[in-house]
ZADO-1210 file (C-alpha; in nm, 4 decimals, padded with zeros to 6 digits):
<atoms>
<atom x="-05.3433" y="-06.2159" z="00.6568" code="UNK" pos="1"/>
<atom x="-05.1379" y="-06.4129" z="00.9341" code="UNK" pos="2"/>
<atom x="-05.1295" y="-06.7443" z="00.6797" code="UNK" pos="3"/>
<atom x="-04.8966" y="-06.5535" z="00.4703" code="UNK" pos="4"/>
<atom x="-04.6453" y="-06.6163" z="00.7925" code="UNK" pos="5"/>
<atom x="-04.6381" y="-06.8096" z="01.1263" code="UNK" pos="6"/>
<atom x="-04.4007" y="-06.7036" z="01.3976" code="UNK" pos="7"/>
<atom x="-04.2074" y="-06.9963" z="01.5537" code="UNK" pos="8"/>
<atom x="-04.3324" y="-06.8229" z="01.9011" code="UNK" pos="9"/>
<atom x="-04.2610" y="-06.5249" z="02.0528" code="UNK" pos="10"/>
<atom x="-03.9592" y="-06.3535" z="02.2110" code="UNK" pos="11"/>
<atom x="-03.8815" y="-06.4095" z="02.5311" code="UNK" pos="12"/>
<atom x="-03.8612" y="-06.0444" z="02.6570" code="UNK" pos="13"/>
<atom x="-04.1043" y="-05.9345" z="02.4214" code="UNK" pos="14"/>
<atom x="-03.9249" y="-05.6757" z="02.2398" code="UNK" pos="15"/>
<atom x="-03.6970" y="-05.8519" z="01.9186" code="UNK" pos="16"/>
<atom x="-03.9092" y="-06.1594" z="01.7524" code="UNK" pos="17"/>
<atom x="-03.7200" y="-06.4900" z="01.6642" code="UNK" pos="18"/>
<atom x="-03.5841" y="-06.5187" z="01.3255" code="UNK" pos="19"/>
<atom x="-03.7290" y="-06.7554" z="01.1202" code="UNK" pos="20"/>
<atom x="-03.5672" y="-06.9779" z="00.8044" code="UNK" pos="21"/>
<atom x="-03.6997" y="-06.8589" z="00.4673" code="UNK" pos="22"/>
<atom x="-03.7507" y="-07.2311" z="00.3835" code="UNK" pos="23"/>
<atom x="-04.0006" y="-07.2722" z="00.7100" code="UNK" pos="24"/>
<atom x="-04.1774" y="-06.9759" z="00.5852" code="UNK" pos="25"/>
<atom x="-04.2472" y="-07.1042" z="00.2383" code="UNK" pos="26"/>
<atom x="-04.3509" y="-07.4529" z="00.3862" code="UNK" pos="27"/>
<atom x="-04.6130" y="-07.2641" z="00.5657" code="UNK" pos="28"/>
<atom x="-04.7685" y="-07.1041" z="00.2523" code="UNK" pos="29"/>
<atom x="-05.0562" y="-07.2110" z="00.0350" code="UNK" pos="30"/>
<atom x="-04.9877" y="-07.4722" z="-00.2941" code="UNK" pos="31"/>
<atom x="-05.0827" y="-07.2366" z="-00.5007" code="UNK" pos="32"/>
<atom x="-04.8737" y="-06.9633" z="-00.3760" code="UNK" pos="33"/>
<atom x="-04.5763" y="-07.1786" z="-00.3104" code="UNK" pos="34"/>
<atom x="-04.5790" y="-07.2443" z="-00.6994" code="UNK" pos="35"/>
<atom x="-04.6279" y="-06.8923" z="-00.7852" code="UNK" pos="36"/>
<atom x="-04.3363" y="-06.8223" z="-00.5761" code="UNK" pos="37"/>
<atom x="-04.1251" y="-07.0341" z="-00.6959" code="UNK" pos="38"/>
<atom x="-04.2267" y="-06.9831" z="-01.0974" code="UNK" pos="39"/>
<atom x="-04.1334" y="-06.6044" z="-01.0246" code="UNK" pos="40"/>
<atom x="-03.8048" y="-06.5985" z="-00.8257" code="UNK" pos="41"/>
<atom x="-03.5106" y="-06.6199" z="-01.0931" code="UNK" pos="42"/>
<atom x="-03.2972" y="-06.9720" z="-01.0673" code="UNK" pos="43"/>
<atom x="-02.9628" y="-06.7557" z="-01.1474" code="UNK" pos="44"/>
<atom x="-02.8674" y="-06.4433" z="-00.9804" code="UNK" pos="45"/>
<atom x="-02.7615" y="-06.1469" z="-01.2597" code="UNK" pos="46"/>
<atom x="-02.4083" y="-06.0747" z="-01.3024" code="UNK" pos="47"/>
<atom x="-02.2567" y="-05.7387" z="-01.3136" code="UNK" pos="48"/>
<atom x="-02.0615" y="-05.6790" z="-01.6441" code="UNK" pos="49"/>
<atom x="-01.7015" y="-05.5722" z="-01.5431" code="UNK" pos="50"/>
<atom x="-01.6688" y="-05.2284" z="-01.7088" code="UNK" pos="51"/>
<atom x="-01.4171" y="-05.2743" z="-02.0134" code="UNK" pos="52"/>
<atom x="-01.0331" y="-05.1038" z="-01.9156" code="UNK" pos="53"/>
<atom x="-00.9777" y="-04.7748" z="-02.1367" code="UNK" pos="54"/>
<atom x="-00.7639" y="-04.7827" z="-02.3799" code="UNK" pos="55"/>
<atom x="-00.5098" y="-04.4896" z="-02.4040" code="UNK" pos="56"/>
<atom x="-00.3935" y="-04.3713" z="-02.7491" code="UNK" pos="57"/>
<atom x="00.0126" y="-04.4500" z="-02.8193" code="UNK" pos="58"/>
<atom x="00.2261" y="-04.1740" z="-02.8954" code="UNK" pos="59"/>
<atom x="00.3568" y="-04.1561" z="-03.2199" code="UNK" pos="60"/>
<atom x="00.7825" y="-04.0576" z="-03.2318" code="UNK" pos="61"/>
<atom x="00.8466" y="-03.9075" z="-03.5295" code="UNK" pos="62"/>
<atom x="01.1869" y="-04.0391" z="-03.6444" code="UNK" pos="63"/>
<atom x="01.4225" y="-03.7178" z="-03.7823" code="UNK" pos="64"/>
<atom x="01.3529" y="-03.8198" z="-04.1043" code="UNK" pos="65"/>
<atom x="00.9823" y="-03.7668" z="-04.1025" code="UNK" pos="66"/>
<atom x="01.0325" y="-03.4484" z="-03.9252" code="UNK" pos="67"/>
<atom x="01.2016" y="-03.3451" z="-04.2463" code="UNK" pos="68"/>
<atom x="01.5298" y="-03.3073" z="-04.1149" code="UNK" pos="69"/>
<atom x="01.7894" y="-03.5833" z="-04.1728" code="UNK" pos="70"/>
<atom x="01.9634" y="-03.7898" z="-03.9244" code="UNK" pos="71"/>
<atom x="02.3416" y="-03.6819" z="-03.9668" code="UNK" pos="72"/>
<atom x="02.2078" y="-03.2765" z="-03.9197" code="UNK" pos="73"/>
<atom x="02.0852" y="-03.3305" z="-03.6022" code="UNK" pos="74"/>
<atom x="02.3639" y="-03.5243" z="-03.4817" code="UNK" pos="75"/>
<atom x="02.6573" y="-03.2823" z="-03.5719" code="UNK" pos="76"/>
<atom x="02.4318" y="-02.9777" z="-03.4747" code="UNK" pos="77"/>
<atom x="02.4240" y="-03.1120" z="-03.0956" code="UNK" pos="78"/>
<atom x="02.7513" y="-03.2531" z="-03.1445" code="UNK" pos="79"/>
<atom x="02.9134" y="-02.9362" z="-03.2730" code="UNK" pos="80"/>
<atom x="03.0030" y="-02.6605" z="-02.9863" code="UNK" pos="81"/>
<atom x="02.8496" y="-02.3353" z="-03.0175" code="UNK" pos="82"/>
<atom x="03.1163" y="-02.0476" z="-03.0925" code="UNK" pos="83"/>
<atom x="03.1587" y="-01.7921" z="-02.7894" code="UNK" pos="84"/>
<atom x="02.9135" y="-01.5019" z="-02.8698" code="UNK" pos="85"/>
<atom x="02.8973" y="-01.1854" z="-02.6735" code="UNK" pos="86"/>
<atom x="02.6006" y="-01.2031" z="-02.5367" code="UNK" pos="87"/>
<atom x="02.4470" y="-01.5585" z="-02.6228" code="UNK" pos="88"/>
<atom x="02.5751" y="-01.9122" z="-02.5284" code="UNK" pos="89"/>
<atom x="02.4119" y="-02.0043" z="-02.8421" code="UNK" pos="90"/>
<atom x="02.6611" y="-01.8535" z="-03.0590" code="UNK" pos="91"/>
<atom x="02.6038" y="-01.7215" z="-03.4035" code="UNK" pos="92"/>
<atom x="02.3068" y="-01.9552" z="-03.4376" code="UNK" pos="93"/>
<atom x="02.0647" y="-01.7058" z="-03.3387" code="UNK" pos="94"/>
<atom x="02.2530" y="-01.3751" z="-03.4511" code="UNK" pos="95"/>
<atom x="01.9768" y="-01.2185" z="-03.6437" code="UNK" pos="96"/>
<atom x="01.7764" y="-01.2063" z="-03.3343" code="UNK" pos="97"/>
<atom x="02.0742" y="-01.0668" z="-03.1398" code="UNK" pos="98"/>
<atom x="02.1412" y="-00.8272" z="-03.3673" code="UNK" pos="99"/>
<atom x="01.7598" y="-00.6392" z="-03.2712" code="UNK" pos="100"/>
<atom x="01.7977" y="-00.6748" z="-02.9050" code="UNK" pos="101"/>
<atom x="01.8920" y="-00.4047" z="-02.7076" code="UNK" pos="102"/>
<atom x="01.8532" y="-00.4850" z="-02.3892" code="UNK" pos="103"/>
<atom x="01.7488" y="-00.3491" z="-02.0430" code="UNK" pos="104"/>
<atom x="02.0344" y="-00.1740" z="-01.9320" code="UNK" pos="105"/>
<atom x="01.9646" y="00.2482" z="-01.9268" code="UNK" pos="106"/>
<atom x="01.6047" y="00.1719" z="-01.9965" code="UNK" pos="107"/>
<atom x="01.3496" y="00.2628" z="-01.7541" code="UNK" pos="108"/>
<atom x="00.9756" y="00.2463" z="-01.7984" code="UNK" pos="109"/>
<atom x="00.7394" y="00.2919" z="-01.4934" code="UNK" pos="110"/>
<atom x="00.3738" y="00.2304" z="-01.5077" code="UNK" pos="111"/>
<atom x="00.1138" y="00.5096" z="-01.4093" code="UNK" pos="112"/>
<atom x="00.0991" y="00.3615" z="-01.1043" code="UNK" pos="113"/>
<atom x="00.4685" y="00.4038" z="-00.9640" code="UNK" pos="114"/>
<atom x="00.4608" y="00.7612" z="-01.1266" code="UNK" pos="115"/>
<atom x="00.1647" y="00.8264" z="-00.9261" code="UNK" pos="116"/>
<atom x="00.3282" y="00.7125" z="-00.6074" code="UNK" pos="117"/>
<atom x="00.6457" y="00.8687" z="-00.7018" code="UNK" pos="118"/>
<atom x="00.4593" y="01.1815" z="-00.7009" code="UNK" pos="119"/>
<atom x="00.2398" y="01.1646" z="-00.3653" code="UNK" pos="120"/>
<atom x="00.5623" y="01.0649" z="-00.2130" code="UNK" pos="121"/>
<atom x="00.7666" y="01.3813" z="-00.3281" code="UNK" pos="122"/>
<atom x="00.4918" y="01.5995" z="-00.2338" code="UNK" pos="123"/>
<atom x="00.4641" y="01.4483" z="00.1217" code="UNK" pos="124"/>
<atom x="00.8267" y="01.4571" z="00.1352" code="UNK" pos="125"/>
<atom x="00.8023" y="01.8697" z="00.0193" code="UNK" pos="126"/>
<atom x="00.5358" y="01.9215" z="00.2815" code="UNK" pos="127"/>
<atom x="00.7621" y="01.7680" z="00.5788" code="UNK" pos="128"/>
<atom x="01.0490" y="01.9920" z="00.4653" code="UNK" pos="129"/>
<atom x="00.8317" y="02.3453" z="00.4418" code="UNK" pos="130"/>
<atom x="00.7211" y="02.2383" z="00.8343" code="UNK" pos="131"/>
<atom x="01.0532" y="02.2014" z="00.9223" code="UNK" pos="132"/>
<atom x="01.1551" y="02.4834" z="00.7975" code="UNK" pos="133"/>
<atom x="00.8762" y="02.6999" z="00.9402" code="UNK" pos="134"/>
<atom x="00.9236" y="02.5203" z="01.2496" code="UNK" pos="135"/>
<atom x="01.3682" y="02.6768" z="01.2423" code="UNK" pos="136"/>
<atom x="01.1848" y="03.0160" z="01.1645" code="UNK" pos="137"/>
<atom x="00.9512" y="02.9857" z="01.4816" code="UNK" pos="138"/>
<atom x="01.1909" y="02.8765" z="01.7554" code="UNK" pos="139"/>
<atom x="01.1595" y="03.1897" z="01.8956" code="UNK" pos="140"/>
<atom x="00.7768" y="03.1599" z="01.9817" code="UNK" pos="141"/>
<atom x="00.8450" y="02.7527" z="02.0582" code="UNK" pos="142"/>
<atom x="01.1151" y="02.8786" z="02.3178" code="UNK" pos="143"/>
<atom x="00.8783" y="03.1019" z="02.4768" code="UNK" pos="144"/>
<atom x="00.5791" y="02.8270" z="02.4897" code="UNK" pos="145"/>
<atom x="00.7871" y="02.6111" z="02.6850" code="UNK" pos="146"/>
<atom x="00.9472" y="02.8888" z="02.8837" code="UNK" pos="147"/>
<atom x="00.5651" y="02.9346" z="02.9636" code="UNK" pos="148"/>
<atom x="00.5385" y="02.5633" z="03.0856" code="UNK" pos="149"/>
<atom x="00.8358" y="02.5822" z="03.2764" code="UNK" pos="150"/>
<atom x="00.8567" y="02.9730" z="03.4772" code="UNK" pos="151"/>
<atom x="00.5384" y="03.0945" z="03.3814" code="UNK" pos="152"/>
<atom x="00.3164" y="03.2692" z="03.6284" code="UNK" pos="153"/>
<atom x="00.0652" y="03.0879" z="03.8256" code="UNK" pos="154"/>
<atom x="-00.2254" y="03.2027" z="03.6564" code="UNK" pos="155"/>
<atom x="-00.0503" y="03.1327" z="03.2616" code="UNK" pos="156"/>
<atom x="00.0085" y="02.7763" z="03.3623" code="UNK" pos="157"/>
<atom x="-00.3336" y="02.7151" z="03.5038" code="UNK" pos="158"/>
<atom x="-00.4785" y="02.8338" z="03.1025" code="UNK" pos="159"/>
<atom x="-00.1914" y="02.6071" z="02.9398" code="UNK" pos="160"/>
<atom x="00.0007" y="02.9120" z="02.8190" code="UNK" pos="161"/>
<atom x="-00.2994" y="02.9721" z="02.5519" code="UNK" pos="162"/>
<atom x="-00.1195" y="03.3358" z="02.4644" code="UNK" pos="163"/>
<atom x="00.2094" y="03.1938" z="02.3696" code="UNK" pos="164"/>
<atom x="00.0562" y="02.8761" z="02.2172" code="UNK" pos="165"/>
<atom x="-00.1470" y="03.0663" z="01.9723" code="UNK" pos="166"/>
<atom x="00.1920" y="03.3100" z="01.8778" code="UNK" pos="167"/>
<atom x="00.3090" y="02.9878" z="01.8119" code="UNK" pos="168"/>
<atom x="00.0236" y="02.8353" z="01.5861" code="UNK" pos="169"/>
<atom x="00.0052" y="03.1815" z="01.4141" code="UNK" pos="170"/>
<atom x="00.3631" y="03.2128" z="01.2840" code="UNK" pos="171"/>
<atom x="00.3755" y="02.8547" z="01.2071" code="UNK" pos="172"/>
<atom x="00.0939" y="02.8796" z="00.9703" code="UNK" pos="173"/>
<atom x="00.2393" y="03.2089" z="00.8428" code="UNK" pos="174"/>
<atom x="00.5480" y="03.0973" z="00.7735" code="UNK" pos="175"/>
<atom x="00.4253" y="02.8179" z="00.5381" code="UNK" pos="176"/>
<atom x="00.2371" y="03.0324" z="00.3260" code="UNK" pos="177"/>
<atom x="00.5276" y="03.2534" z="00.3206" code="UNK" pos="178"/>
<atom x="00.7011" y="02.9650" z="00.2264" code="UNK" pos="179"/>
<atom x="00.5319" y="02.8401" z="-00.0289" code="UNK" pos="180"/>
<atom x="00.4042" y="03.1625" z="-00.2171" code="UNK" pos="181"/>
<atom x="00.7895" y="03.2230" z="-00.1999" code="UNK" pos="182"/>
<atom x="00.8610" y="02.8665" z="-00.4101" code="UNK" pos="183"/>
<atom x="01.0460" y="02.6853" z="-00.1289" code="UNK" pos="184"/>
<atom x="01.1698" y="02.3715" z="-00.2602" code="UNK" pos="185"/>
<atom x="00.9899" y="02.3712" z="-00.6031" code="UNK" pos="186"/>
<atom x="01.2760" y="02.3469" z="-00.8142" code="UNK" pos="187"/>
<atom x="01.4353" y="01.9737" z="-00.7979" code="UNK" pos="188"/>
<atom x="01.8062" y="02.0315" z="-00.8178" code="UNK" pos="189"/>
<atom x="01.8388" y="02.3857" z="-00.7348" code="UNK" pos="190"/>
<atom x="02.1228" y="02.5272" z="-00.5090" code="UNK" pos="191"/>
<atom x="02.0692" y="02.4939" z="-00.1427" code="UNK" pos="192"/>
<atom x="02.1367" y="02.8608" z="-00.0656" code="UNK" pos="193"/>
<atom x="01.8697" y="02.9960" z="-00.3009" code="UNK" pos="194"/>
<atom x="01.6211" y="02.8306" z="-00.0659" code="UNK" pos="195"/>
<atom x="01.8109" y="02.9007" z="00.2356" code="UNK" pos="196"/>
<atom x="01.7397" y="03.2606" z="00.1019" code="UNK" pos="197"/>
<atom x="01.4291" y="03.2277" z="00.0485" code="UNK" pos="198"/>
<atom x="01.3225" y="03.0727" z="00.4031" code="UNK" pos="199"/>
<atom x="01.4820" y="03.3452" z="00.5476" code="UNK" pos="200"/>
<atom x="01.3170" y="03.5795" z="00.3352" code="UNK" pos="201"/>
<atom x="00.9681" y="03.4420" z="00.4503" code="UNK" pos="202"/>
<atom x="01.0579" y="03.4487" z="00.8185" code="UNK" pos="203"/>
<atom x="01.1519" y="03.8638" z="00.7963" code="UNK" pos="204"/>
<atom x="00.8272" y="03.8757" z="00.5913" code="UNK" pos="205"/>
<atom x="00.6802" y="03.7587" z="00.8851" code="UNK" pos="206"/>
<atom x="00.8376" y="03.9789" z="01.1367" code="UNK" pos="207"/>
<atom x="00.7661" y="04.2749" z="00.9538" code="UNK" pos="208"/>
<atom x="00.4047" y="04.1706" z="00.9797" code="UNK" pos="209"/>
<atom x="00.4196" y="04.1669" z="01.3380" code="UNK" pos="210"/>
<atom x="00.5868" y="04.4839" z="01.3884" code="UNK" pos="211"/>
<atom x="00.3114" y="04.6210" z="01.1568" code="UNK" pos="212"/>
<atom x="00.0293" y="04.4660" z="01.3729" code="UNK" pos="213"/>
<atom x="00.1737" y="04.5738" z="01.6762" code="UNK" pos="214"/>
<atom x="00.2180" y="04.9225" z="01.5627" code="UNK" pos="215"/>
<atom x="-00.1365" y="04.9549" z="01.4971" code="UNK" pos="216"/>
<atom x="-00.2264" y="04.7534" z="01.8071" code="UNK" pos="217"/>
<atom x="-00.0356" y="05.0140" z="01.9849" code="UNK" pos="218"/>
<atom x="-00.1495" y="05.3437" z="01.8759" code="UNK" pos="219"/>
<atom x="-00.5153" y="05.2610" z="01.8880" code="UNK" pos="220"/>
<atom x="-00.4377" y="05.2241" z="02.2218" code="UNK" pos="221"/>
<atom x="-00.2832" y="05.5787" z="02.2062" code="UNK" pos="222"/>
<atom x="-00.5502" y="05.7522" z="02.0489" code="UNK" pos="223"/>
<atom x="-00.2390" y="05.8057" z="01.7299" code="UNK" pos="224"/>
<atom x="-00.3184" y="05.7794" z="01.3646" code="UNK" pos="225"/>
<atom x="-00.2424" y="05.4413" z="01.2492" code="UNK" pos="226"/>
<atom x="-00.1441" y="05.5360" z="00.8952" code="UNK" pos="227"/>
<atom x="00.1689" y="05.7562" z="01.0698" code="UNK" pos="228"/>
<atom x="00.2630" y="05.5114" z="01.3007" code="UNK" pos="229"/>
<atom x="00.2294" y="05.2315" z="01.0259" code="UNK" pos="230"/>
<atom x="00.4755" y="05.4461" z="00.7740" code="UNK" pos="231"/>
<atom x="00.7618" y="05.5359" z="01.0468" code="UNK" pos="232"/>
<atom x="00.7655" y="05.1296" z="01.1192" code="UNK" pos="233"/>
<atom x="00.7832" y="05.0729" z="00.7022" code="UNK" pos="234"/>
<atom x="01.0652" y="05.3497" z="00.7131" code="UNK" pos="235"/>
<atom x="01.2473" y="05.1697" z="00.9788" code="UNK" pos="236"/>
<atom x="01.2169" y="04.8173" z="00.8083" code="UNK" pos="237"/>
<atom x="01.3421" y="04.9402" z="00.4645" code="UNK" pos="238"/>
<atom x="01.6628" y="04.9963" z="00.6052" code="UNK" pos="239"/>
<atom x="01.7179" y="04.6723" z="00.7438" code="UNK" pos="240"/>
<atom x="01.9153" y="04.3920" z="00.6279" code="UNK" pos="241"/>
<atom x="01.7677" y="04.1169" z="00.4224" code="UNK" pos="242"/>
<atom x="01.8819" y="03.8840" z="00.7610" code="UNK" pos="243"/>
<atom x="01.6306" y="03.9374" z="01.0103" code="UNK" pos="244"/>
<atom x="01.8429" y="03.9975" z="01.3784" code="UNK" pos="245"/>
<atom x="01.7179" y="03.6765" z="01.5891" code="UNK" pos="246"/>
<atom x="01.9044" y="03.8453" z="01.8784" code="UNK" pos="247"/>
<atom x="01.7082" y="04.1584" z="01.9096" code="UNK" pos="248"/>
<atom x="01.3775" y="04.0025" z="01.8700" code="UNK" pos="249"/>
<atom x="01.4771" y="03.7940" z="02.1301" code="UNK" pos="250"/>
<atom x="01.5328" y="04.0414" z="02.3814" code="UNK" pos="251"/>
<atom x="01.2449" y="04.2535" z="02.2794" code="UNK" pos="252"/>
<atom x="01.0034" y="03.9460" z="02.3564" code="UNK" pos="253"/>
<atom x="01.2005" y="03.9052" z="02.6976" code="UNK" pos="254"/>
<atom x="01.1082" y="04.2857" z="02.7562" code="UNK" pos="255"/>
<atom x="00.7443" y="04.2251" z="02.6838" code="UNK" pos="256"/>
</atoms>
């Protein structure tokens, strides 16, 4: 259908064809379809209706009046200056509300949440001072680890001490079950010298347990009775003083 168009010629690289004028191209056509054309193309081009601006609604100010309070009232109550009032600026205006409030001052009201860290904070807290304390009970046995480290034999350093490290582990772990079966720190405002007492207390627990196990230790290795040499070390402990001597045990262990 090549009637339907003619090209003016062709390009002269070949590649982009030559523009041609609408009114050449309808010249070109048939009668009949130059009339159709031109009976169906519209004479005036449609026009876009501009949209319409929106109209936003006008606030209505209600005078005092309508408001159903008169002019003069609201004048002299913003003219009038409130009367000093403990604890509003407002003065007696609002007293009936002032009269129910009380105020935070001595209240205080924590949520589950603070309670609950309140809590696991104490008991951490209670846990670090039971270690420390069982760690003051076994600085004899830390003093000897690191005695170890330092003037230890050949063969002790080359196995890290592992005879005075476990002394250590073992009263450290005793101690805080002493400690705590004992009620260290459970009471929240109690004296200091009733747990003093009582960590002291635990530590000659604990070094009556070791006198015990080394009694037995010892005659098994002696061919003894046990029960014999277990009641002459009970005798001996029942008539020591509720303070545990820290200098004899020392020198014992420097004997050993």
């Amino acid at each position: 259908m090549g009637w339907l168009w003619s090209s003016s010629g062709s390009s002269s690289d070949g590649d982009k064809p030559k523009t041609q004028d609408t009114r050449t191209a309808i010249s070109n056509l048939d009668p009949s379809l130059q009339d159709y054309f031109k009976s169906s193309t519209p004479k005036d081009k449609p026009t876009i209706p501009a949209p319409e601006p929106e109209q936003l609604p006008t606030p209505t100010i209600l005078s005092p009046e309508e408001n159903g309070r008169p002019r003069e009232s609201v004048r002299r109550e913003y003219a009038e200056t409130p009367a000093p009032h403990s604890r509003s600026s407002y003065g007696d205006r609002y007293a009936d509300y002032w009269a129910t409030y009380k105020g935070s001052e001595g209240t205080k009201v924590d949520s589950n949440d603070m309670r609950m860290r309140d809590f696991v904070n104490g008991w951490k807290q209670m846990r670090q001072n039971i270690s420390a304390a069982a760690s003051e009970n076994c600085s004899i046995e830390e003093i000897e680890l690191h005695d170890c480290y330092r003037n230890g034999t050949w063969s002790q350093r080359v196995r890290m001490c592992t005879e005075q490290s476990q002394k250590l582990s073992k009263c450290l772990n005793q101690q805080t079950e002493f400690l705590k079966a004992l009620g260290y720190l459970t009471v929240p405002g109690r004296d200091i010298a009733v747990d003093e007492r009582i960590q002291m207390h635990a530590d000659k627990l604990y070094r009556q347990q070791l006198a015990l196990d080394d009694a037995t230790k010892a005659a098994l290795k002696d061919g003894r009775n046990i029960d014999e040499a277990v009641a002459k070390v009970k005798a001996a402990q029942a008539l020591e003083p509720s303070t545990p001597d820290y200098s004899k045990m020392a020198s014992t262990s420097k004997k050993d």
